[in-house]
C-alpha positions in Angstrom: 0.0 0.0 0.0 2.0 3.1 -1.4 0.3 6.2 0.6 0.7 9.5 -1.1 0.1 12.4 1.5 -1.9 12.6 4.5 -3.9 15.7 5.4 -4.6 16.0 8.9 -7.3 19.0 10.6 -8.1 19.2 14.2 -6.5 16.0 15.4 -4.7 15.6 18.3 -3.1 19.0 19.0 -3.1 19.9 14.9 -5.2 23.2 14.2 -6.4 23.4 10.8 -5.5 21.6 7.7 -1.6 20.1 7.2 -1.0 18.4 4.8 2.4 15.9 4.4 3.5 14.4 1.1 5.0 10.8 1.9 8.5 9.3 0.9 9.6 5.6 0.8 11.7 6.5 4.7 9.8 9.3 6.6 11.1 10.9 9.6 9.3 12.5 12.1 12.3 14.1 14.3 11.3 17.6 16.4 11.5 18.2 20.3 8.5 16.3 22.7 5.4 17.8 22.2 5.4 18.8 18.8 3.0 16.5 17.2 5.1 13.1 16.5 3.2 10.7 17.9 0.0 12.5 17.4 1.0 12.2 13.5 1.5 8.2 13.7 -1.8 8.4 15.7 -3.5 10.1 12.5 -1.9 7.8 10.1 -3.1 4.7 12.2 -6.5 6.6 12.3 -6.9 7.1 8.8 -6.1 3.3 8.1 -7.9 1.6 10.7 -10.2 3.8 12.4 -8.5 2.7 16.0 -8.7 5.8 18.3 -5.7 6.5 21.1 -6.9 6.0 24.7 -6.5 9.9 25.0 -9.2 12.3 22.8 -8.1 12.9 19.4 -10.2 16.0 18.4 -8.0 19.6 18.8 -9.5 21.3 22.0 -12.1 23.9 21.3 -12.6 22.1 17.9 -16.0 20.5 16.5 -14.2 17.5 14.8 -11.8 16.0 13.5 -10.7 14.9 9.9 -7.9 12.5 8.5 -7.6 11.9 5.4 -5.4 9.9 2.6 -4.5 9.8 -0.9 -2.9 6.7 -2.3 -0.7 6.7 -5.4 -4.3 5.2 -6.9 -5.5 8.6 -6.4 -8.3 7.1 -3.8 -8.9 9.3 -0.7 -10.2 7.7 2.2 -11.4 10.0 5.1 -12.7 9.6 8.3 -14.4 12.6 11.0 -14.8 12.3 14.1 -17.4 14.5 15.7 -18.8 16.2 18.8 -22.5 16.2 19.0 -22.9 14.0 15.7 -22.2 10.3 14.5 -18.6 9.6 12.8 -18.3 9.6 9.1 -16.6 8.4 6.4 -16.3 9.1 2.8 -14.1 7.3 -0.4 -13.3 9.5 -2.2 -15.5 12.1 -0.9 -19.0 10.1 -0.9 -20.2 9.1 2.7 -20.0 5.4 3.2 -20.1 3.1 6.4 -17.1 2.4 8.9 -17.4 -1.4 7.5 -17.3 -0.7 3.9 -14.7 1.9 4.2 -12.6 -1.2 6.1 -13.8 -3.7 3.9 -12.3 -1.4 0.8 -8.6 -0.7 2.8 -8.2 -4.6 3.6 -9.2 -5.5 -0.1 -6.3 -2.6 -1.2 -3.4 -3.7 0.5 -4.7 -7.5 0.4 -4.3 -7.7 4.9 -6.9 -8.4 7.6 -8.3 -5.1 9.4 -6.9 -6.6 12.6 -3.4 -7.6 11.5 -3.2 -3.7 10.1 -4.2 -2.4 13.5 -1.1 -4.6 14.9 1.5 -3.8 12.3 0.8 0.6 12.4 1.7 0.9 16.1 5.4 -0.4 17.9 2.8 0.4 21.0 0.5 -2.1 20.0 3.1 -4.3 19.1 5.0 -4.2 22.1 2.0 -5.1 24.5 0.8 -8.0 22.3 0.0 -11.0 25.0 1.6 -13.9 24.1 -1.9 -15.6 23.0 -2.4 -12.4 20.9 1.2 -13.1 18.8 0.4 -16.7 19.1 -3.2 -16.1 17.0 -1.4 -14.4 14.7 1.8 -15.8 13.9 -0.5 -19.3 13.7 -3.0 -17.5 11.0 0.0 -16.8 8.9 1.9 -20.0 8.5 1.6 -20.7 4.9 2.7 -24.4 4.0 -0.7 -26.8 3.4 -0.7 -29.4 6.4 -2.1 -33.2 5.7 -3.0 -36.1 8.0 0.0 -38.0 8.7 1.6 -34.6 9.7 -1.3 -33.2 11.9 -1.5 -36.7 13.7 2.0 -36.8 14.3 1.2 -34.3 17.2 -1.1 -36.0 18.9 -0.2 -38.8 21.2 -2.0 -41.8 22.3 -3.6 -41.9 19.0 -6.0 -44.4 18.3 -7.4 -45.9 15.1 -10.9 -45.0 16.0 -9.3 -41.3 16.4 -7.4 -41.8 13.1 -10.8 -42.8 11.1 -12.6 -39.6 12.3 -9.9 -37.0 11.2 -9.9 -39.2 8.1 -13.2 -38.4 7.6 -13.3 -34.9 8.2 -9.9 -33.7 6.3 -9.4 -33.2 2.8 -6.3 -34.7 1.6 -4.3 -31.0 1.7 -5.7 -28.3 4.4 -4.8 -25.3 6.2 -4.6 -23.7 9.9 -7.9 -22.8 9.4 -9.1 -26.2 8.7 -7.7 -27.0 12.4 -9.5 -24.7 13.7 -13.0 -25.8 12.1 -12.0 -29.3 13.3 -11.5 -28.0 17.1 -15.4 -26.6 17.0 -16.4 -29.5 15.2 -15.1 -32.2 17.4 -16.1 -30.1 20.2 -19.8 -30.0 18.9 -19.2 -33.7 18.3 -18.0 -34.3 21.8 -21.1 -32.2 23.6 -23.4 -34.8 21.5 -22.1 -37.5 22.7 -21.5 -36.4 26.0 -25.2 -35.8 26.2 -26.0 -39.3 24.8 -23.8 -40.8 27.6 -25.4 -39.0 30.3 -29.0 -39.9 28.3 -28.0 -43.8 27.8 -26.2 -43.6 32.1 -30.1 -42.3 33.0 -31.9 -45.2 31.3 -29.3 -47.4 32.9 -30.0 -46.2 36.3 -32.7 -49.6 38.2 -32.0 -51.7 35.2 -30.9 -55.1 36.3 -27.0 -55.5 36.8 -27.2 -59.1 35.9 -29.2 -61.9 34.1 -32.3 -63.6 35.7 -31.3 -66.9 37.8 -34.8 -68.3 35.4 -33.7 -69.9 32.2 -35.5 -67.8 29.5 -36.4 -70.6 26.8 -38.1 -72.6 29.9 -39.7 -69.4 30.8 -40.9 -69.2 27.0 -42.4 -73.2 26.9 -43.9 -72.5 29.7 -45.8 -69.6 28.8 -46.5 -71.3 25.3 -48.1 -74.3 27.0 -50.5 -72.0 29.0 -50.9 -69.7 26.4 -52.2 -73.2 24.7 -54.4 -73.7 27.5 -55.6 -70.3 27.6 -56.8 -71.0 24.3 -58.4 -74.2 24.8 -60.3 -72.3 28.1 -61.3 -69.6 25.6 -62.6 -72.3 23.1 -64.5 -74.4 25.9 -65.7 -71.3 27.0 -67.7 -69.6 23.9 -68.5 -73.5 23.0 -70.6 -73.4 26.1 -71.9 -70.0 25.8 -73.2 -71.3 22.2 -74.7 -74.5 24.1 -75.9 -72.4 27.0 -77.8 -69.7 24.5 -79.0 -72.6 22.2 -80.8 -74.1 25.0 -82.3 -70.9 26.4 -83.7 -70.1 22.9 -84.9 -73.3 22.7 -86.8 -73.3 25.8 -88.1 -69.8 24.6 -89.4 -71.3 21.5 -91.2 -74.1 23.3 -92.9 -71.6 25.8 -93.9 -69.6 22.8 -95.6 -72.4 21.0 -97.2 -73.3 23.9 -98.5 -69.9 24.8 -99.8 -69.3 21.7 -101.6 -73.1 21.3 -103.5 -71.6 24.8 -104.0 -68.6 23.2 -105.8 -70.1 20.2 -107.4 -72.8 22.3 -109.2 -70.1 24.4 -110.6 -68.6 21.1 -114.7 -70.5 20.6 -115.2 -68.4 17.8 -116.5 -70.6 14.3 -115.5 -69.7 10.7 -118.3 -67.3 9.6 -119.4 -67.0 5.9 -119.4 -63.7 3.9 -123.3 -64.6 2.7 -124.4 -64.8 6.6 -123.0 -61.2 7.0 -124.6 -59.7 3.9 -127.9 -61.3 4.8 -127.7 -59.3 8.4 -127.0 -56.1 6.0 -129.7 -56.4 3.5 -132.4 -57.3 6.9 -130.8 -54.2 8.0 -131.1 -52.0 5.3 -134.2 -52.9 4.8 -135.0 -51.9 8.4 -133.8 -48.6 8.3 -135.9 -48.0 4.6 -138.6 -48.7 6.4 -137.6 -46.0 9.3 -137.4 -43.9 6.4 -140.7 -44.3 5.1 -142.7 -43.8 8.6 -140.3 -40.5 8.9 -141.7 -38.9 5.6 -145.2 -40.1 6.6 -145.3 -38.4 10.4 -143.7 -35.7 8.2 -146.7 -35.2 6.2 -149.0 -35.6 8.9 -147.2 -32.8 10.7 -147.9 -30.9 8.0 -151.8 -31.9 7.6 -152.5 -31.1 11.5 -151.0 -27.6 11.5 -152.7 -26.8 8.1 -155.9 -28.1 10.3 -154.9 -25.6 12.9 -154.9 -22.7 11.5 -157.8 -23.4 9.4 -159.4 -24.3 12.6 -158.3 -20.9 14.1 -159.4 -18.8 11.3 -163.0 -20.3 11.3 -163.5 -19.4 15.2 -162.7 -15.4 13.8 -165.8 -13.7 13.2 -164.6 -11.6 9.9 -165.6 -12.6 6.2 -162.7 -14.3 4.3 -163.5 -11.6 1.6 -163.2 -8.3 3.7 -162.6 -7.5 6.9 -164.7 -4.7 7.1 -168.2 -7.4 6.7 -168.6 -9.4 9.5 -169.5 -13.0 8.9 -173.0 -14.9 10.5 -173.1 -18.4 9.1 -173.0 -21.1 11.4 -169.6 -23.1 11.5 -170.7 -25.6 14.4 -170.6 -28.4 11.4 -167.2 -27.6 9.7 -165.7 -27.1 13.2 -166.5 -30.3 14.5 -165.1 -32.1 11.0 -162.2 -29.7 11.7 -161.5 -30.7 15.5 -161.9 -34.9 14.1 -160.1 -34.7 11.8 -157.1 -32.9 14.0 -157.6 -36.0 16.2 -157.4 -38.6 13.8 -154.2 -37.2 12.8 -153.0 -37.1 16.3 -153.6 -40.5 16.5 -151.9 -41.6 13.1 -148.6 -39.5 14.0 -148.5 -41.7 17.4 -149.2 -44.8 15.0 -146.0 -43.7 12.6 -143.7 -42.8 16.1 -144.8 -46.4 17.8 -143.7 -48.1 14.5 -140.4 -45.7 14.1 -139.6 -46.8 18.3 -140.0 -51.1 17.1 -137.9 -50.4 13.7 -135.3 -48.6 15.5 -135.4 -51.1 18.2 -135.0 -54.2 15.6 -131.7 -51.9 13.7 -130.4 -51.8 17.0 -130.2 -55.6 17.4 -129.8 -56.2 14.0 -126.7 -54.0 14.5 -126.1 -55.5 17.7 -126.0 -59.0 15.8 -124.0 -57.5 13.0 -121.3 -56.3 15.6 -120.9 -60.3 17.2 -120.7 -61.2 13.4 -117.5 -59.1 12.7 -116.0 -59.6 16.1 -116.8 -63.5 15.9 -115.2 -63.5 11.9 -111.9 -61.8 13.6 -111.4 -63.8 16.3 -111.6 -66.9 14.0 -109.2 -64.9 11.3 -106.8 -64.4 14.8 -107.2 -67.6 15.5 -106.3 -68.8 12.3 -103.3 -66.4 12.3 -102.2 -68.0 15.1 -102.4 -71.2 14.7 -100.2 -70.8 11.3 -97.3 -68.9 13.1 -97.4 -72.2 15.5 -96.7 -74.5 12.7 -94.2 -72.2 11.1 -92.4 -72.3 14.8 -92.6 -76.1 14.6 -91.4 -76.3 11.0 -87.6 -73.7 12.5 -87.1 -76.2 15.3 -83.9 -75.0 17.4 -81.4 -77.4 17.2 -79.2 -78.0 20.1 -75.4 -78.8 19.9 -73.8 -81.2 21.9 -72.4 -79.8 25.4 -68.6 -79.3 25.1 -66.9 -81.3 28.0 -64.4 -78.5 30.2 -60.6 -79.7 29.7 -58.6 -80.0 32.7 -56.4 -76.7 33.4 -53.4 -78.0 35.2 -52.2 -76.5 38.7 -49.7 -74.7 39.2 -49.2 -72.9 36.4 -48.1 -69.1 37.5 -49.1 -66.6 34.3 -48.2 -63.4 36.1 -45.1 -65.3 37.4 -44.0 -66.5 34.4 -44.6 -62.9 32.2 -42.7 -61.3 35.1 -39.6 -63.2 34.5 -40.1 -62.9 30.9 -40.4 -59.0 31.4 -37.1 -59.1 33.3 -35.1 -60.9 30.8 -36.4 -58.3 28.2 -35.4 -55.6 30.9 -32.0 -57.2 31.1 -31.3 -57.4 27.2 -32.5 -54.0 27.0 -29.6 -53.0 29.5 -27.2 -55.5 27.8 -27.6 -53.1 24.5 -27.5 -50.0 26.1 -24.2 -50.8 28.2 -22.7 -52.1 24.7 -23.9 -48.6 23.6 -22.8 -46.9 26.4 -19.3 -48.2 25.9 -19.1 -47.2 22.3 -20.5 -43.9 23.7 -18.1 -43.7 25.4 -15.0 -44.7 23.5 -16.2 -42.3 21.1 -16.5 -39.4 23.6 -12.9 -40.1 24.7 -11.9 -39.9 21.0 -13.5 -36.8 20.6 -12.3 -35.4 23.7 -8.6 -36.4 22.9 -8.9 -34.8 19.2 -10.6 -31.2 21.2 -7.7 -31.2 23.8 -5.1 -32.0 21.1 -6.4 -29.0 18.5 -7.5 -26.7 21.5 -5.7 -23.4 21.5 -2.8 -25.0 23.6 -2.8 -28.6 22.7 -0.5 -30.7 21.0 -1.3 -30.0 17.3 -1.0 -26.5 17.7 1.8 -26.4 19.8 3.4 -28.8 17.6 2.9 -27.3 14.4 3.4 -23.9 15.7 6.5 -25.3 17.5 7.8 -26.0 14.4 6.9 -22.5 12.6 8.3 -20.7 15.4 11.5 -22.0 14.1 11.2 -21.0 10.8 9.9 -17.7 12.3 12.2 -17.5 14.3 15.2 -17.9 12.0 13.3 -15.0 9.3 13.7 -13.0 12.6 17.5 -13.6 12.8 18.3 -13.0 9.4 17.7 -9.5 10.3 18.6 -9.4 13.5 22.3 -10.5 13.0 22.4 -7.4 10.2 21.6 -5.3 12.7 23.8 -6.6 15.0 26.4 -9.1 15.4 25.7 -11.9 18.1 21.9 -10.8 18.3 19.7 -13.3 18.0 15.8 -14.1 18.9 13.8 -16.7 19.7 10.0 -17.6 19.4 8.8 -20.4 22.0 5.3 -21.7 22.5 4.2 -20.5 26.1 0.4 -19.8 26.6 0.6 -18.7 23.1 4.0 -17.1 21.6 6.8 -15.0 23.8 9.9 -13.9 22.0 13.3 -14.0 24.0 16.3 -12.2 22.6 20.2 -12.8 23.0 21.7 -9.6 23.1 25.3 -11.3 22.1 25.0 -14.6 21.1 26.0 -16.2 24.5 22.9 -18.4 24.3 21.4 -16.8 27.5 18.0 -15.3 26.3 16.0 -12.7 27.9 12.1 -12.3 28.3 11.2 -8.4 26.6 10.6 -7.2 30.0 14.2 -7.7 30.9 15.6 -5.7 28.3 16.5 -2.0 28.2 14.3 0.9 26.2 16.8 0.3 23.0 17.1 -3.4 22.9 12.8 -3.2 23.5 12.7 -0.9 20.4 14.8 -3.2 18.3 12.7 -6.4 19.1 10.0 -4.4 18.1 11.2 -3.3 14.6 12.5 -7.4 14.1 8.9 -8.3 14.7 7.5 -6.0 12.7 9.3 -6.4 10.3 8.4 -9.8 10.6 4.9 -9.4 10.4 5.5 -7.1 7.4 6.4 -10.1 5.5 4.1 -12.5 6.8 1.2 -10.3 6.2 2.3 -8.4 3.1 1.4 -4.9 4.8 4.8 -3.4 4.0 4.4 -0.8 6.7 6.9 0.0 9.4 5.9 2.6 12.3 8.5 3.1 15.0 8.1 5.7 17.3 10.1 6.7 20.5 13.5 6.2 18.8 15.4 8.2 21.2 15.6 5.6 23.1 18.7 3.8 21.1 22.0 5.1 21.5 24.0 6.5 18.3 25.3 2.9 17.1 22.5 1.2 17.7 19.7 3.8 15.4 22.8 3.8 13.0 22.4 0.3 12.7 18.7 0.3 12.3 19.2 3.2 10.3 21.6 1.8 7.8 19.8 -1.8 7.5 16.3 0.3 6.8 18.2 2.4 3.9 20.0 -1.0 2.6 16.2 -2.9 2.9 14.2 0.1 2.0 12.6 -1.7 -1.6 11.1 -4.6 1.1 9.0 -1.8 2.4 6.3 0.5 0.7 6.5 3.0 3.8 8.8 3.5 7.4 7.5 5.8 9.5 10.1 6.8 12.2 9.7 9.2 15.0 12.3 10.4 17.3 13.3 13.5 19.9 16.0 15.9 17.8 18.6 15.1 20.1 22.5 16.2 18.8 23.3 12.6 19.0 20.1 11.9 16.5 21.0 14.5 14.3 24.3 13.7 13.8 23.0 10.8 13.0 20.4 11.3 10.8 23.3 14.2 9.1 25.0 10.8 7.8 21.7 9.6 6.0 20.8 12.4 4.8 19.3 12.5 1.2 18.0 8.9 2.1 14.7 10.0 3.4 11.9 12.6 3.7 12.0 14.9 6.9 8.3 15.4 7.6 7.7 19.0 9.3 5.9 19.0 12.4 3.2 21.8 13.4 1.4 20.7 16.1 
């Protein structure tokens, strides 16, 4: 990543815009307090959004703004404001903090977290050993395969072997371990589960085998099971004989009840001549009726036509006017008038009397009619009856034979015998599930042996990164004995990666918190200069150079000048003391002095 200039405006102590044009060595060399590290801190800023512990926007400013122009001609900008969100632009259009990442990794071709590592000596110099341990591991760069991963991990079982065989490809990476660590550990949490699943099933399931032998118990239960069967025939035989002979006996009580029945019926078979006989007597009875009505009506009539004739005779008025008044005598045509009313009386009586003895004789005759029709159904009944007997006799129930019970012998024990049964099943059931809980088992201890051997600090990862410390460690001395003669460093594998350094080939090494300020700072360039390579960033930031004495900056000095091609950018900052200016004097030409205005 080739930076072309960096234009920094309120940020950290710089007022306004100030802008610095970039060389291949840039040196940042001015009395304490005059914006070096606050320029790193911009750079850094620009390139990874980290932020400084300490606030990075000018006092009495609204924001800040960093921006940078690569030799693409891409600016990439980032703000940082008071009262309003951060923002960031490519190339002037406002974009998110991700994308604007997303677009610096995919430039210089380096994870956003290794480039927050290789901009700062600070960070650099406080990595934990499990921090320089992740990342040295990421970068080792040969493809791994089986027989080399396995050769790290002891105790290895051919079980073990068949699952890694299954999950590796033939060739795979660092990465592939890792995805095999949460796999395996998945893997081991299922079958962990299934143990303490199969141990809970276990729990009151027989330890051992019945005392009973089973296939007795089974002929056993067979021969009552036969006998069961036999009861069960026996059984509905009889309840067949048993309900045969009840609906026999029902039958037979029917036949006779109804043989009573018809028995108690006298009635004789009556002739449809006989009943139309009775009719026609009877008809002719009630014609008669008839007749004697329509006379007593006509005498009615007669005797109240006498009436009033009678009644108008006794008047004294002329039936031609009454205004004349009539004299003749009408003793003579009374007296015809008042017989004749009598004799009429006396026939209506006649007509009644003879109505009363013809009504009387349609009564019986009715009367006789009535004992004909219930006499004719009684007989029909009778017959009716008598007809459903000989159908009953005709359906006689037969009866079959009663089944004879067979003989259940003694002794025999059902419950007893499913019981044992029950607990032979209950101990083959626990047979299985030990067989599965000790494959369960076995497998969880595979598992658990491949988890611990790829965990973080097992013995594939230790191994293999064993081994890449020492071809690490030997790109570190390369550099390390041009810098000095007799130096020498060495990466071991302790809770993740510490570096020791030999400050004169003695073979004694020394932890970084042993050494002096100087001998810190040159561990720091080796290692960054080491991740340089590894990652590809081909950045060097080194601040606080003040701390080496004259030699040892001319040293780092002269071997950055002789190596500067194997870097895009070094950023070096430093206090402008006579002993750094004299040596920077000797160098000069070889790099670009940025001013300092903060």
């Amino acid at each position: 990543m080739k930076i072309k200039k960096l234009e920094v405006e309120n940020f950290m102590g710089y007022y306004g815009v100030n802008t610095f044009e970039m060389g291949n060595i840039n040196v940042l060399c001015s009395q304490n307090g005059t914006g070096k590290t606050s320029f790193l801190e911009a750079l850094r800023y620009a390139l990874t959004g980290a932020e400084p512990d300490r606030e990075i926007i000018s006092n009495g400013c609204a924001q800040a703004t960093v921006s940078i122009t690569l030799d693409d001609g891409n600016v990439y900008t980032r703000e940082k404001r008071v009262d309003k969100p951060n923002r960031c632009k490519i190339n002037g259009k406002t974009t998110t903090a991700a994308s604007m990442n997303e677009a610096i990794e995919t430039c210089c071709g380096v994870k956003m977290e290794d480039i927050k590592i290789a901009t700062s000596s600070d960070v650099i110099a406080s990595l934990k050993p499990e921090e320089l341990g992740h990342f040295l591991t990421s970068y080792i760069p040969e493809k791994l395969n089986l027989a080399k991963v396995e050769s790290y991990i002891p105790d290895l079982t051919p079980e073990m072997d068949t699952l890694l065989a299954g999950y590796f490809p033939e060739e795979f990476t660092m990465d592939d371990i890792n995805g095999a660590y949460d796999f395996f550990f998945s893997q081991r949490k299922v079958l962990k589960q299934m143990r303490q699943e199969i141990e809970a099933k276990l729990k009151g399931m027989p330890e051992e085998a019945p005392i009973t032998d089973k296939e007795s118990l089974k002929k056993q239960l067979e021969e009552f099971t036969n006998i069961a069967s036999q009861k069960r025939l026996y059984e509905e035989k009889l309840s067949a004989y048993n309900r045969a002979v009840a609906a026999k006996q029902r039958q037979e009580a029917s036949i006779t009840k109804m043989e009573n029945e018809a028995a108690a019926i006298s009635a004789t078979k009556k002739t449809d001549s006989e009943r139309d006989a009775k009719k026609k007597e009877l008809d002719e009875l009630k014609n008669k009726g008839n007749e004697h009505v329509r006379v007593i009506t006509t005498l009615k009539a007669n005797y109240k036509l006498l009436e009033t004739s009678l009644e108008n005779l006794m008047k004294p008025v002329c039936p031609l006017s009454d205004s004349l008044v009539c004299a003749t005598d009408k003793s003579k045509i009374k007296e015809e008038l008042e017989t004749n009313l009598k004799d009429t009386d006396e026939s209506i009586k006649v007509q009644k009397a003879a109505i009363d003895k013809l009504r009387k004789e349609c009564a019986d005759k009715e009367a006789e009619l009535t004992a004909y029709e219930k006499e004719k159904a009684d007989y029909d009944k009778k017959c009716y009856i008598l007809r459903q007997v000989e159908e009953m006799k005709k359906s006689v129930i037969e009866i079959p034979a009663k089944p004879e019970e067979p003989e259940i012998p003694v002794g025999i024990n059902e419950a007893g015998i499913k019981a044992s049964l029950a607990a032979w099943d209950e101990w083959e059931k626990a047979k299985e599930l030990r067989k599965k809980l000790d494959l369960t088992t076995a497998q969880e201890k595979d598992n658990d042996r491949i988890v611990k051997a790829f965990a973080e600090k097992g013995t594939v990862k230790v191994g293999i990164t064993e081994y890449y410390l020492k071809v690490f460690s030997a790109k570190l001395n390369e550099k390390a004995a041009l810098l000095r003669p007799g130096l020498s460093y060495m990466l071991k594998a302790e809770n993740g990666v510490k570096v020791y350094c030999d400050l004169d080939g003695s073979g004694t090494y020394l932890p970084f918190k042993s050494l002096s300020g100087g001998e810190k700072m040159n561990m720091v360039y080796i290692i960054m200069d080491l991740i340089n390579e590894l990652s590809g960033m081909k950045l060097v930031f080194l601040d606080e150079l003040s701390v080496l004495d004259e030699n040892s900056l001319d040293s780092l000095m002269n071997l950055l000048i002789k190596h500067k091609d194997e870097y895009d950018h070094v950023f070096l900052a430093m206090v402008d003391h006579k002993d750094v200016l004299a040596t920077l004097d000797k160098y000069s030409g070889e790099f670009t002095k940025l001013g300092m205005t903060a």
